[in-house]
C-alpha positions in Angstrom: 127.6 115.2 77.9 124.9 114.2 80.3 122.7 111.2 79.1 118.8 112.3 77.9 117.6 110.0 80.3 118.3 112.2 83.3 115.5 114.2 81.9 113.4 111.8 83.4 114.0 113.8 87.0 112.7 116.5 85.5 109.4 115.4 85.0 108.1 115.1 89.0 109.6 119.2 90.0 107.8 119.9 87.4 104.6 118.2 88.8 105.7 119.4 92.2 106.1 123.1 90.8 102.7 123.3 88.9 100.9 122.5 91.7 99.4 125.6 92.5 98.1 126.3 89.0 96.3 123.6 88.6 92.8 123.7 88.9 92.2 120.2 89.1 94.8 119.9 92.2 94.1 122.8 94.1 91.0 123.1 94.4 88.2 121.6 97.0 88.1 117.9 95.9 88.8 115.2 97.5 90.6 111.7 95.9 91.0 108.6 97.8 89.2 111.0 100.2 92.1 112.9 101.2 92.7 116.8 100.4 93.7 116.1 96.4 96.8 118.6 97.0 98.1 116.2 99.3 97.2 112.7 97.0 99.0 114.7 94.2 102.0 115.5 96.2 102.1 111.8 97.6 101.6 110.4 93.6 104.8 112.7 92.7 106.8 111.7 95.8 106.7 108.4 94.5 107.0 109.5 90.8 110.4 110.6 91.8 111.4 107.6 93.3 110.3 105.9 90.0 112.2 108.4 87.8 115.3 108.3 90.2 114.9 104.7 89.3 114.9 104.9 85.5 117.8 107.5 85.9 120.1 105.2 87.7 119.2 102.1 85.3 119.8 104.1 82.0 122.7 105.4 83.2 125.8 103.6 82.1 128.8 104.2 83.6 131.7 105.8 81.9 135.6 104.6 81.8 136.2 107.4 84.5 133.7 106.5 86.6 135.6 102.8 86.4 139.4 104.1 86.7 137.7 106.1 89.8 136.1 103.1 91.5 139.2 101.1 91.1 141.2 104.5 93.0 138.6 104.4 95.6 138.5 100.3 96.2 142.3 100.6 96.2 142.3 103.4 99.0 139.9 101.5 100.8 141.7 98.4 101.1 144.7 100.5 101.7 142.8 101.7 104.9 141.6 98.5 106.3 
């Protein structure tokens, strides 16, 4: 089963997908005095670094995801 905190990713597509509905977004405004489509899009391109972020700290990794390190380290010192 997935962990709820990958939910967290969810939030900025949905940002990024609503765009064009909202009326506060699209529209002819300007914030930071750039086109507010284009501040949004920059505020939610960072929002999914952030929630990438969270993802990755929240997520602990499982005893497969161990075994399978050790496999890979051993193949890669196998290599060199």
């Amino acid at each position: 089963m997935r962990s709820p905190h990958v939910l967290w990713a969810v939030v900025p597509v949905v940002a990024f997908l609503s765009t064009p509905f909202l009326s506060f977004v699209n529209g002819p405004h300007l914030w930071f005095g750039i086109p507010s489509v284009l501040a949004w899009c920059l505020l939610w391109t960072a929002g999914t670094t952030a929630a990438l972020v969270l993802v990755e700290h929240f997520t602990h990794p499982t005893d497969d995801d161990e075994s399978d390190r050790k496999a890979n380290d051993s193949y890669e010192e196998a290599v060199a």
